[in-house]
C-alpha positions in Angstrom: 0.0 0.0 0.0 1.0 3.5 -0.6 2.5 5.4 2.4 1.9 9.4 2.6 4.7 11.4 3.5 3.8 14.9 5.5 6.5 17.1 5.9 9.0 14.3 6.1 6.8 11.9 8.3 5.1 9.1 7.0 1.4 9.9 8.3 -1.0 7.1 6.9 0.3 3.6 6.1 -2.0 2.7 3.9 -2.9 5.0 2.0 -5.2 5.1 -1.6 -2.9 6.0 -4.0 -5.9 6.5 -6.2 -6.8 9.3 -4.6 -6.6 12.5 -7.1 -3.5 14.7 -6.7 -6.1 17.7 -5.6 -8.0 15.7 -3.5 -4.5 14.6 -1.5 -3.4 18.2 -1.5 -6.8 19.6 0.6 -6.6 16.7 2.6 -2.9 17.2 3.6 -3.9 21.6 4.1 -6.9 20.7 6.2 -5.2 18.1 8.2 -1.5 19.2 8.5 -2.3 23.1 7.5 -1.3 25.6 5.1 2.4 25.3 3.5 2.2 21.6 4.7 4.4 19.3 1.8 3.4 15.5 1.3 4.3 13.1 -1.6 2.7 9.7 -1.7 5.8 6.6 -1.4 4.1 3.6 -4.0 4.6 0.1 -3.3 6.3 -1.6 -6.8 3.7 -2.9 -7.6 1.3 0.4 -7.5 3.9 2.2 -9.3 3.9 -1.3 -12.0 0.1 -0.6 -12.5 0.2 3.4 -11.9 3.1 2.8 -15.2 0.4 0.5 -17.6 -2.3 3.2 -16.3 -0.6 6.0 -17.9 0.4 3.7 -21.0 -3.1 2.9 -21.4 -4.1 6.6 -21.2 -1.6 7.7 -23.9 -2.6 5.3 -26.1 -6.3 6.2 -25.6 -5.1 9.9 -26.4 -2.6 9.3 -29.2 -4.0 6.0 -31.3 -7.2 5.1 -29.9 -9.7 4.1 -27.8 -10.3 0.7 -26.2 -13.5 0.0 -28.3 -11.4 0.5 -31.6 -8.4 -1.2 -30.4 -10.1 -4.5 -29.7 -12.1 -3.6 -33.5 -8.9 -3.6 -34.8 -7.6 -6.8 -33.2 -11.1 -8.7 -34.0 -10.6 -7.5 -37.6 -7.1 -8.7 -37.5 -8.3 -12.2 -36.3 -11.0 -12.4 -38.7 -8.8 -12.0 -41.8 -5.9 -14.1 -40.0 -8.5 -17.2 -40.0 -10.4 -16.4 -42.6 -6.6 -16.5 -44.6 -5.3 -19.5 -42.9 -8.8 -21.6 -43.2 -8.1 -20.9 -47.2 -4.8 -21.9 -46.9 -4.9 -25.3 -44.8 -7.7 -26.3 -47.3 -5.8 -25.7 -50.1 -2.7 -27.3 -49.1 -5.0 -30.3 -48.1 -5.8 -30.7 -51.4 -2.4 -30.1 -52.9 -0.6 -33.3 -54.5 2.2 -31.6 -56.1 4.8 -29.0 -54.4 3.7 -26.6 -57.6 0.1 -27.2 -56.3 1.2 -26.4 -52.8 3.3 -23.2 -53.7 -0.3 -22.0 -55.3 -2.0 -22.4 -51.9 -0.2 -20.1 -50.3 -1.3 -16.9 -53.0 -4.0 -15.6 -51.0 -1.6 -15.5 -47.6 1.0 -14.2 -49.1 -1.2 -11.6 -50.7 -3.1 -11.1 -47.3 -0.1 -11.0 -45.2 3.6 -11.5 -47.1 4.5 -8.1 -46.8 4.4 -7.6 -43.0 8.0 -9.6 -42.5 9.6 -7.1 -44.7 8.2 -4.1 -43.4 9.1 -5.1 -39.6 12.8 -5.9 -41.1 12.7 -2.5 -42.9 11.7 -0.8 -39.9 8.4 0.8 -41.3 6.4 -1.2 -38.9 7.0 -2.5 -35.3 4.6 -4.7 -33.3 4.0 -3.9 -29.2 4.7 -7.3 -28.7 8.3 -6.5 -29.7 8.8 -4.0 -27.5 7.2 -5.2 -24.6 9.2 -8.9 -25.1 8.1 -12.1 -26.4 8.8 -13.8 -23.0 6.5 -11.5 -21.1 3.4 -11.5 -23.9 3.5 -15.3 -23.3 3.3 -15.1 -19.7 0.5 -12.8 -20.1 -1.5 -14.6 -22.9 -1.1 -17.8 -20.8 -1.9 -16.1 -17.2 -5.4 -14.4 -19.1 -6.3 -17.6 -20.6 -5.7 -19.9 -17.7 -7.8 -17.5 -15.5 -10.8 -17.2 -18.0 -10.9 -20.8 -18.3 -10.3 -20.8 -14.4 -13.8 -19.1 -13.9 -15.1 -20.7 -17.2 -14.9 -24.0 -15.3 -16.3 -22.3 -11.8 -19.5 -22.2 -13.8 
């Protein structure tokens, strides 16, 4: 929990580092008077999430908001299965490698350029940045915990 500090003292142990900045400031002059100075001490792991919070807002601000971000992804997932669906039936049915090189036109088409444009450096993925590692922790912690309540049900 977040400690707050009132002219050098730590006053409150656990204190809601939620609170607004404002809010904390006319608490600390009623309580401590005027002139008083406070700063709120995070634990790591309110600073971790006080971190992805402001992330979160400057993506909202500079790309988008949630709704269109998960648009975009479902979009993204649509054509991704819609693309390897034609693919996997197509090379099913392939009996020669020329036949086989043929089922992979509409991928390619769909998705062939990405790889270069990552290696040119016109596009980057979050994914990249935040470490592959660490999006595979996550991925597996969210889907073991939905299926955790799934099967609570």
């Amino acid at each position: 929990m977040a400690k707050l500090i009132v002219n050098g003292q730590v006053v409150e142990q656990f204190f809601d580092a939620g609170m607004e900045q404002y809010a904390v400031a006319q608490l600390v002059e009623e309580n401590f008077g005027k002139g008083s100075t406070f700063s709120v001490e995070l634990s790591v792991e309110e600073a971790q999430q006080k971190s992805r919070d402001d992330v979160r807002l400057s993506i909202e601000q500079q790309v988008a908001d949630t709704e269109s971000l998960l648009g975009t992804t479902s979009d993204t997932v649509h054509m991704l299965l819609n693309e390897l669906s034609s693919f996997v039936n197509k090379l099913s049915d392939a009996s020669t490698l020329a036949e086989m090189r043929t089922s992979t036109t509409s991928l390619k088409a769909a998705i062939g350029d990405i790889e270069t444009k990552v290696a040119a450096g016109e596009l980057s993925f979050p994914y990249q940045t935040k470490g592959q590692d660490a999006v595979m922790t996550d991925i597996m912690t969210r889907a073991n915990g939905v299926d955790t309540v799934i099967k609570a049900k």
